[in-house]
N, C-alpha and C positions, 0 to 999 in steps of 0.2 A: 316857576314859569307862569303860573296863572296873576299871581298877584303884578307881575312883572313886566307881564305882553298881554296875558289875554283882560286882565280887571282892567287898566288903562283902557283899552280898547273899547271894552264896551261901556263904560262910564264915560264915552263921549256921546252916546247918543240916548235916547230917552226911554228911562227905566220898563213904564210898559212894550214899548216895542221891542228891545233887549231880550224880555222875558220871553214872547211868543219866538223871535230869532233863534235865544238858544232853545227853547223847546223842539223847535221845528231840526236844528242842528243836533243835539240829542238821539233824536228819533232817528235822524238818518242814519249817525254814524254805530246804535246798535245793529239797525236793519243789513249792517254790511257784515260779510262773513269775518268771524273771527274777533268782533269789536266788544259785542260784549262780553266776552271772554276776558281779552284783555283789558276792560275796567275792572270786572272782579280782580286780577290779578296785579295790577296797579294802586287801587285802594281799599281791596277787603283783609281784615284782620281775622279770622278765623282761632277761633281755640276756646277749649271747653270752660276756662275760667273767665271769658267774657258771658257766656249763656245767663237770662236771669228768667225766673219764674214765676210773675209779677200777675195779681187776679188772674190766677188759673192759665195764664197764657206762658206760653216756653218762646223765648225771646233769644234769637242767636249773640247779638248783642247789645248794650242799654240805650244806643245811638240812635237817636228816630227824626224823620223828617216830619216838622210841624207843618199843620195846615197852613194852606192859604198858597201853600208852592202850587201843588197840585189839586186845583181847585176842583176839576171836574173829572180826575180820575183817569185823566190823557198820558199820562208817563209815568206810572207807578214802577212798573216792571222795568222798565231803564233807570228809573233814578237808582232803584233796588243794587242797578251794581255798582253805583258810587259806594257802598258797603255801610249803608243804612240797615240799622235792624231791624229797623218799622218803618211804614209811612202810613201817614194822614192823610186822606185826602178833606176836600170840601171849604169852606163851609159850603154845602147842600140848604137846598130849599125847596120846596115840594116843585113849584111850577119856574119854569127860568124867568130869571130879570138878565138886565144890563148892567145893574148895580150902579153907581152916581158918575154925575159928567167927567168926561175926561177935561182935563189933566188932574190926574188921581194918585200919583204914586214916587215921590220924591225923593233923591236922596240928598240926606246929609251930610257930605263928605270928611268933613271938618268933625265929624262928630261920630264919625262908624256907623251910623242911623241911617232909620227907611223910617218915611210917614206915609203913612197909605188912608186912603178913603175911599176904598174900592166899593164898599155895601153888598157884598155879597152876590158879586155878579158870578152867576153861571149858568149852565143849560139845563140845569133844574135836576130831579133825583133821578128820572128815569133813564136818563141818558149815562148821568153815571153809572148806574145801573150794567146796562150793557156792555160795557168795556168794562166791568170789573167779574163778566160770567167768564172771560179770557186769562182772569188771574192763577197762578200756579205755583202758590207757594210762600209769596210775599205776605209778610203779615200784613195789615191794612186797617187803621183806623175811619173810622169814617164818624166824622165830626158835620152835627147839622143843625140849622140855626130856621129863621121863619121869615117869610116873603116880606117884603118892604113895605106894601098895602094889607098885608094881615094884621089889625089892631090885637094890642096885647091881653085883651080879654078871649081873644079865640085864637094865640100864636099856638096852645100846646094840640091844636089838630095839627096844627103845621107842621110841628115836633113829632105828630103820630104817623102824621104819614109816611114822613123820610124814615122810618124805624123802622115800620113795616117793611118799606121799597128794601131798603138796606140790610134785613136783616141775613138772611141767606148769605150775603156779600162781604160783610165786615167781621173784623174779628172781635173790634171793642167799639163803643158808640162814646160820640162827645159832645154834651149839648154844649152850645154855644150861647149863653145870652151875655158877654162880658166885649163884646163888639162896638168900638163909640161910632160905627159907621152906619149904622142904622136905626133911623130913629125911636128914643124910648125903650130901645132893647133892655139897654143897663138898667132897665127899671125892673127888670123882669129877675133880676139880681135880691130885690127885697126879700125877705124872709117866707112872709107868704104865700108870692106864688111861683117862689121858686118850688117850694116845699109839695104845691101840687102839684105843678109840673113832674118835677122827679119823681113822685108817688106815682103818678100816673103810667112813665113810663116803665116803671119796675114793675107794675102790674100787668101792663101787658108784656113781660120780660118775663115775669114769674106764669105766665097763662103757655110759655113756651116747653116743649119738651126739654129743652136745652138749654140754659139760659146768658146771655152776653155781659160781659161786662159794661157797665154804664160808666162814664167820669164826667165830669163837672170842670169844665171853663172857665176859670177866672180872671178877674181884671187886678190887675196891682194897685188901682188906686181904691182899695176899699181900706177903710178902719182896721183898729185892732178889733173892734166891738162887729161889727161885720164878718170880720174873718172866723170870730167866735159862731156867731151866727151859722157859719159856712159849715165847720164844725160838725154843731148840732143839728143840721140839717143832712148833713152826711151821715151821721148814725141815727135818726131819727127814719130814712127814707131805705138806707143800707145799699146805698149806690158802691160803686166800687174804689170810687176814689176821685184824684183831684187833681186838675192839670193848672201849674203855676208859673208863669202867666201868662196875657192875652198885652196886647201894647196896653200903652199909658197914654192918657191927654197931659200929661207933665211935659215941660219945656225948660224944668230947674235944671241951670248950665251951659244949655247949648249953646254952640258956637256959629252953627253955620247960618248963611243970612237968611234963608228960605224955612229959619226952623217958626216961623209962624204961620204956616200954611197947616190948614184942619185936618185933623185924621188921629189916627192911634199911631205914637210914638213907638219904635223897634229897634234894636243894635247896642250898642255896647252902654247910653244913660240906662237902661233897662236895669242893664246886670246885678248890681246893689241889692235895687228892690227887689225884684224876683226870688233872689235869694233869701231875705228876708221874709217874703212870705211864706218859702218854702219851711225855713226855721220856723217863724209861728205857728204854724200847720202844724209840722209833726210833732212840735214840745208839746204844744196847750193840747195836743189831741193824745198825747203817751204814743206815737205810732200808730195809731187805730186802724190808717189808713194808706193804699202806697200813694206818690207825687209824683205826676210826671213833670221835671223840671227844665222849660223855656224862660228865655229872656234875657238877650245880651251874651249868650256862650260864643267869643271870640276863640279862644284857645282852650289848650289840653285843660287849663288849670279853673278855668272858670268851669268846666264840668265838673271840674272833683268839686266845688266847692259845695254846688248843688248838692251833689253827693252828698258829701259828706252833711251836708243842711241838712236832708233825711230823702232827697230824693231818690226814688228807686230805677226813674232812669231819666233819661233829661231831651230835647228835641232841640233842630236848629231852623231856620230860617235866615234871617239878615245874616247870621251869620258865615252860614252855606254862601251866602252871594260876594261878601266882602272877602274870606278868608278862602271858597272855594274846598272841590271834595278831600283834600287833604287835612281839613280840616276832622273829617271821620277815621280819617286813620290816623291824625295825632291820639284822639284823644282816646280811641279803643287801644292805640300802644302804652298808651302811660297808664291806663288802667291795667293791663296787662301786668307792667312793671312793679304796681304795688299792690297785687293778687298775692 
């Protein structure tokens, strides 16, 4: 039905407004008696052989909503009965922007792709803040990145602050510097200061009674020789792990005429690569560390693949929009089937 009445329908009109429409449709038709109910009951997979227990967190199943859906932390608890294990919210940033001019967010139809250049537009940390003191039960990633006018010699306050605001809130934290929508970020990728970045915030991680798991955001266009780097900077810093990937500024392939418009590439050109880095990750490292594996999961089978790369669980985005929530209960069924 969705691919069939509701996807046509709303790939007639434009992708940002779409987003705020069904969010706002979302929300209503939980708020009505008996709806979220039967979403769980329509798309959740429930059973003890989906559970995974990935950096100290018990995960009902490996299916997670990647950032950038849920930016500000406005429908975690509904998307949750689309029968999501996790969600991400964010990217966060200490003070709100608008993130870059509209028209920001494309699709490629011809190609299963989303280009976006949104930069991090949200209502800043404190606000998500608040709507996440309402959460009851949802696991919640909270992935956070640093304000558009904060030069990169002084982004890792940027970084501290949303960690602080966040911490009480989230369950695992995700720096974000693999972002092509803001500028200079990816520079923040380099070995050294990524290296103190992350030190810094395992310090104040380790200064807690209790401590969060941290992951690492990456971008799929880095080298072999980079990914090494990534690596030794994961056991060097002893963050928890590593989420692969963030879009691409690649454009090898595509079909559709608008695929020249700027942003980070997402949807199905992704897939390949993503997977790939997930492979490099976990061979060159022996396992050292888990992968939360994005990028391009269309179908049941593009998760196992991840999987089977070394991912210990995997997120959706583009692909939540093109394939829709059935998409989470393919791929938690077929996981199921070869348990």
């Amino acid at each position: 039905m969705y691919k069939l009445l509701i996807r046509p329908l709303l790939f007639c009109f434009d992708p940002e407004q779409v987003h705020h429409f069904t969010f706002a449709l979302i929300r209503f038709l939980n708020r009505l008696p008996g709806f979220g109910k039967l979403f769980q009951t329509l798309y959740e997979v429930k059973h003890p052989k989906l559970e995974r227990e990935v950096f100290g967190l018990k995960f009902k199943n490996p299916v997670g909503l990647a950032a950038g859906f849920d930016k500000d932390a406005k429908l975690y608890r509904e998307l949750a009965n689309f029968g999501f294990g996790f969600i991400e919210i964010g990217t966060l940033t200490p003070k709100p922007q608008e993130g870059n001019p509209k028209k920001r967010l494309f699709r490629l139809k011809e190609d299963a792709a989303i280009i976006n250049r949104m930069g991090f537009n949200n209502g800043g940390v404190l606000e998500a803040v608040e709507r996440l003191k309402k959460n009851n039960g949802v696991l919640i990633g909270g992935n956070i990145g640093k304000n558009k006018n904060t030069p990169n010699e002084e982004a890792t306050s940027d970084y501290e602050v949303c960690f602080e605001a966040l911490f009480p809130h989230v369950d695992y934290f995700v720096v974000n510097v693999s972002s092509p929508n803001t500028p200079n970020l990816r520079a923040l990728q380099d070995k050294e200061p990524l290296t103190q970045l992350l030190q810094t915030l395992q310090n104040l991680n380790s200064a807690k009674s209790i401590q969060k798991p941290i992951l690492l955001k990456i971008a799929p266009d880095l080298t072999d020789e980079q990914l090494l780097d990534i690596i030794a900077i994961v056991k060097e810093t002893q963050i928890a792990g590593v989420i692969a990937t963030n879009t691409t500024l690649s454009r090898q392939g595509l079909k559709s005429d608008n695929k020249t418009e700027t942003g980070g590439l997402s949807g199905k050109p992704l897939t390949n690569r993503s997977t790939e880095v997930i492979r490099f990750l976990s061979e060159k490292s022996n396992k050292a560390f888990p992968i939360i594996g994005v990028g391009g999961i269309h179908t049941a089978e593009d998760a196992l693949e991840k999987l089977n790369a070394g991912a210990s669980l995997v997120q959706l985005y583009t692909g939540f929009i093109y394939e829709g929530p059935l998409l989470i209960k393919a791929i938690n069924k077929r996981l199921l089937q070869n348990a």
